[in-house]
N, C-alpha and C positions, 0 to 999 in steps of 0.2 A: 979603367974598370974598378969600382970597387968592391968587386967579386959577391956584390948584392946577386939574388936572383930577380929581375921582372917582375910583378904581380903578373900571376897566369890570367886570363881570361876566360871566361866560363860562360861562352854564347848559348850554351844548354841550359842554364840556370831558367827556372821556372818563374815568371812577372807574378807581382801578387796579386793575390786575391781582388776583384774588381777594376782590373787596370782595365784603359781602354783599348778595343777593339773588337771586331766582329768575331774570331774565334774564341775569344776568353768571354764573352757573353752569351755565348750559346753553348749546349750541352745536346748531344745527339739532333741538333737542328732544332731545339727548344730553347726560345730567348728566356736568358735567366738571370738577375740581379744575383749573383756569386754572393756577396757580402751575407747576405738576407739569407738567401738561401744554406749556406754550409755554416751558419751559426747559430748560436742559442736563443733562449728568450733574453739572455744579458749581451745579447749580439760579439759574441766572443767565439771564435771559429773553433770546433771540434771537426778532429777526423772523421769520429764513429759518425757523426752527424752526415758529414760528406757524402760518405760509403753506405750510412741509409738511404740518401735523396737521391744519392745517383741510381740505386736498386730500383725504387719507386718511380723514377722521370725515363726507366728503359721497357714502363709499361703502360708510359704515355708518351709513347714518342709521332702517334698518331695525331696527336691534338698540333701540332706545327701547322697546318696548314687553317685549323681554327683559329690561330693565335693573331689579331691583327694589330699592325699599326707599333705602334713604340711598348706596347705592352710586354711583362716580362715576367714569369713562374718565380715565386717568392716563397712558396711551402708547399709541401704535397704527404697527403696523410692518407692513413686508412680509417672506416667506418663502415656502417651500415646506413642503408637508404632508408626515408619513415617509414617508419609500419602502421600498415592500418589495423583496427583494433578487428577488422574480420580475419586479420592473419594473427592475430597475437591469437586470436581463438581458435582458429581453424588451424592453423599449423607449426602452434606452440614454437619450441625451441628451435625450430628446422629453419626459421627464420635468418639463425646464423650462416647458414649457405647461403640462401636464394637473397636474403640483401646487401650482400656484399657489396662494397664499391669505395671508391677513392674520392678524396675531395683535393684539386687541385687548386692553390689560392694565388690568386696576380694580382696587379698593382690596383686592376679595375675591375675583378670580377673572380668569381669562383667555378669552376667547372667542376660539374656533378659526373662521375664516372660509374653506372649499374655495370660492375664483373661477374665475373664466375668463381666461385668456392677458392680459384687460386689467383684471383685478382688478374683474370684473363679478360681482354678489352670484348665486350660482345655488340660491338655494333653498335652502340647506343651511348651517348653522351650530352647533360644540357648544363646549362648555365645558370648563375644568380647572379647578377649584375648588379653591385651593391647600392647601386642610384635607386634600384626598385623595393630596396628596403628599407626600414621605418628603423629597424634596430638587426645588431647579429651578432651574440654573445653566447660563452660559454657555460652551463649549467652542470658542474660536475663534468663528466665526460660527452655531454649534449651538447653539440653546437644548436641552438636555437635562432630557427631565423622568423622576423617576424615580417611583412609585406606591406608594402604603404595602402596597397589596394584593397579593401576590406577585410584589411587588419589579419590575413589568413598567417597562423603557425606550421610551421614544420621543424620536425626534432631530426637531426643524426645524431646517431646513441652510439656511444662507444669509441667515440675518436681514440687513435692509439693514445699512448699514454705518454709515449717518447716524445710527440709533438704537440702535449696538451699545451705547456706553459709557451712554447713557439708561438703557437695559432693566437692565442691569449695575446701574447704582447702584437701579433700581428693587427687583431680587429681593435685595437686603441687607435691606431694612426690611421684606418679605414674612416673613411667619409661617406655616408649615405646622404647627403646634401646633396642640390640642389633638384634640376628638371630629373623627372622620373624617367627611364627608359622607354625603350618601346615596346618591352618585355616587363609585365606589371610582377611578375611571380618565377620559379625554376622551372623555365621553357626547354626540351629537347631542340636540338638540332641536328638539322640532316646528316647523315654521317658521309653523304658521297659530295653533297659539296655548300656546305655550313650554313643554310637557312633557317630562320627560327623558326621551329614549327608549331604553332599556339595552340592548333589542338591536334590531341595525340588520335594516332591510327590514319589521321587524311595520308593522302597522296605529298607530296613534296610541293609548293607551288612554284619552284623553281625548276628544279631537273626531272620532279614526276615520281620520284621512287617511289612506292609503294611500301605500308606496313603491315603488320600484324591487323584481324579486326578484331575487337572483343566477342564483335556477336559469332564471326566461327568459331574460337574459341572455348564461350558459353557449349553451342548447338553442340562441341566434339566431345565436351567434358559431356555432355549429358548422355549422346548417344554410343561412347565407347569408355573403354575400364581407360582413365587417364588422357584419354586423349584432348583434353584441352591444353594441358600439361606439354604431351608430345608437342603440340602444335604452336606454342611459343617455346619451343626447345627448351624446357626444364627438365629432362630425362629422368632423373634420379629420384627426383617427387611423380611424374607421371608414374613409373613403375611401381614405387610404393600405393599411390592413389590405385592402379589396377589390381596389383597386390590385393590391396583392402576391399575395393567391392569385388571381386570376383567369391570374394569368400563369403561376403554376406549375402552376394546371390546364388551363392550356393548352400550358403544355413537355409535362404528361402526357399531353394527348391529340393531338400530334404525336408523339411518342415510340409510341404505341401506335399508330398509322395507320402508322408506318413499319417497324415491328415485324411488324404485318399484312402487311406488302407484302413480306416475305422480307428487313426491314434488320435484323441481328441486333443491330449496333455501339450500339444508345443502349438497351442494355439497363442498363447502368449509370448513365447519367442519367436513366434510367425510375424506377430505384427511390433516387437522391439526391434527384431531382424531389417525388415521391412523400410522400417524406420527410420535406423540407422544409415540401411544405404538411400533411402532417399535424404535425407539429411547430409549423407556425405555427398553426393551427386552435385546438389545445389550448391555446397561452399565450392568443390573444385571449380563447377561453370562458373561461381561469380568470382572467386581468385583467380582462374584463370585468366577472364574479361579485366579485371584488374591490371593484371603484369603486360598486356599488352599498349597499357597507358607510359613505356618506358621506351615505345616508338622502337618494336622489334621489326626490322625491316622481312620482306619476303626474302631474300637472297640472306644466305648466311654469311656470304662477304662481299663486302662492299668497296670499292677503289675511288678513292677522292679525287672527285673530276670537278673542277671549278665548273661554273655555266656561263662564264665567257668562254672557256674551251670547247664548248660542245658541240 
């Protein structure tokens, strides 16, 4: 002996970063390119990086059984869904709640995730399959996607900022080449068992689920304070929406009692009154009819049952 000690061995020692095998490539049962994933836009590994993606992939950990075939999660960020210019007008700022949502990016495609105000998964998630895109670049904090199919735009505003220059170096090495998909634009899919659903509100043509309709939605917004609101589970803007007309049909029915009693003077704010809440009526029914184009199912939760299971 020459009173050396052994090199000890260290079977706990952690394998690096993208070694191979099936636990070290998946993350809560999410397949995921580690390299890509836990590093920067100069693909150089940061912690903080890690300890973001892992926060953000524990609030998709739904999407596994969407995931198919060799495909693997490469970024995952936060944004806001497009807005249409009837919400920019009709419901200003408040926009930052109600479009909340995540944009998930893989090797072959990007998943569209509509949340709630805390990035809670509501039953609703679709797709852009970058074969169906013509182009998909960054604009400041827009991702801009453009669509081979009559050339249709959509913005996400607002991508974090942490994952701006990641996403950036991500869409270089994306390929929109060659056959177009079968999915021409950002299609929804089923959430109970992952059919692309090409237009929004039908039935599922696979397992049958049932969605949201615009036209109830319209008919509730119009015949009740919020209720179209209530009826694709937006609570928070419903209330406010009743809030609001409840009060302007109550200027109108003070206004009309005083009118009755010989007051002539609020015959002009009888009919600004009037007005306003017909004005407001019409935007809730048609935003309402809107938000159900994000494929709100009837069931508030849904259990992913493939349709060869069933």
């Amino acid at each position: 002996m020459d009173g050396k000690r052994p090199a000890s061995r260290n079977p706990k020692k952690a394998p690096p970063i993208g070694a191979i095998g099936v636990i070290q490539q998946k993350i809560f049962g999410l397949p995921v390119d580690r390299q890509v994933l836990f590093s920067n836009h100069k693909k150089a590994y940061r912690k903080s990086i890690e300890k973001r993606q892992r926060n953000l992939i524990i609030k998709v950990t739904f999407l596994k059984p969407f995931v198919r075939g060799t495909e693997k999660v490469l970024c995952i960020t936060t944004c806001y869904s497009p807005v249409t210019l009837l919400e920019k007008i009709g419901i200003g700022w408040l926009f930052v709640y109600l479009k909340r949502s995540l944009l998930v990016f893989t090797d072959q495609r990007i998943f569209h995730v509509p949340t709630t105000p805390s990035y809670k998964y509501r039953q609703s998630v679709a797709e852009i399959p970058y074969a169906c895109c013509s182009s998909i670049r960054l604009k400041g904090r827009s991702l801009v996607v453009t669509y081979k199919k009559h050339g249709i735009i959509e913005r996400f505003i607002s991508l974090a900022g942490r994952e701006k220059k990641k996403v950036n170096q991500l869409l270089k090495s994306v390929s929109t080449a060659g056959e177009m998909a079968e999915t021409v634009a950002r299609t929804h899919l089923c959430p109970r068992c992952a059919t692309a659903l090409p237009i929004p509100s039908r039935p599922c043509s696979s397992c049958g689920l049932k969605f949201k309709q615009g036209f109830w939605a319209a008919l509730l917004a119009l015949l009740f304070p919020g209720g179209g609101y209530f009826y694709v589970r937006q609570y928070a803007l419903g209330v406010m929406a009743a809030v609001l007309e409840l009060y302007l049909a109550g200027v109108v029915a003070v206004t009309l009692q005083d009118m009755a009693g010989g007051i002539q003077t609020g015959v002009l704010w009888l009919v600004l009154s009037a007005a306003a809440l017909i004005v407001e009526k019409l935007v809730a029914a048609i935003h309402a009819a809107l938000l159900t184009r994000e494929c709100i199912p009837r069931k508030k939760q849904v259990e992913f049952q493939p349709v060869a299971a069933r």
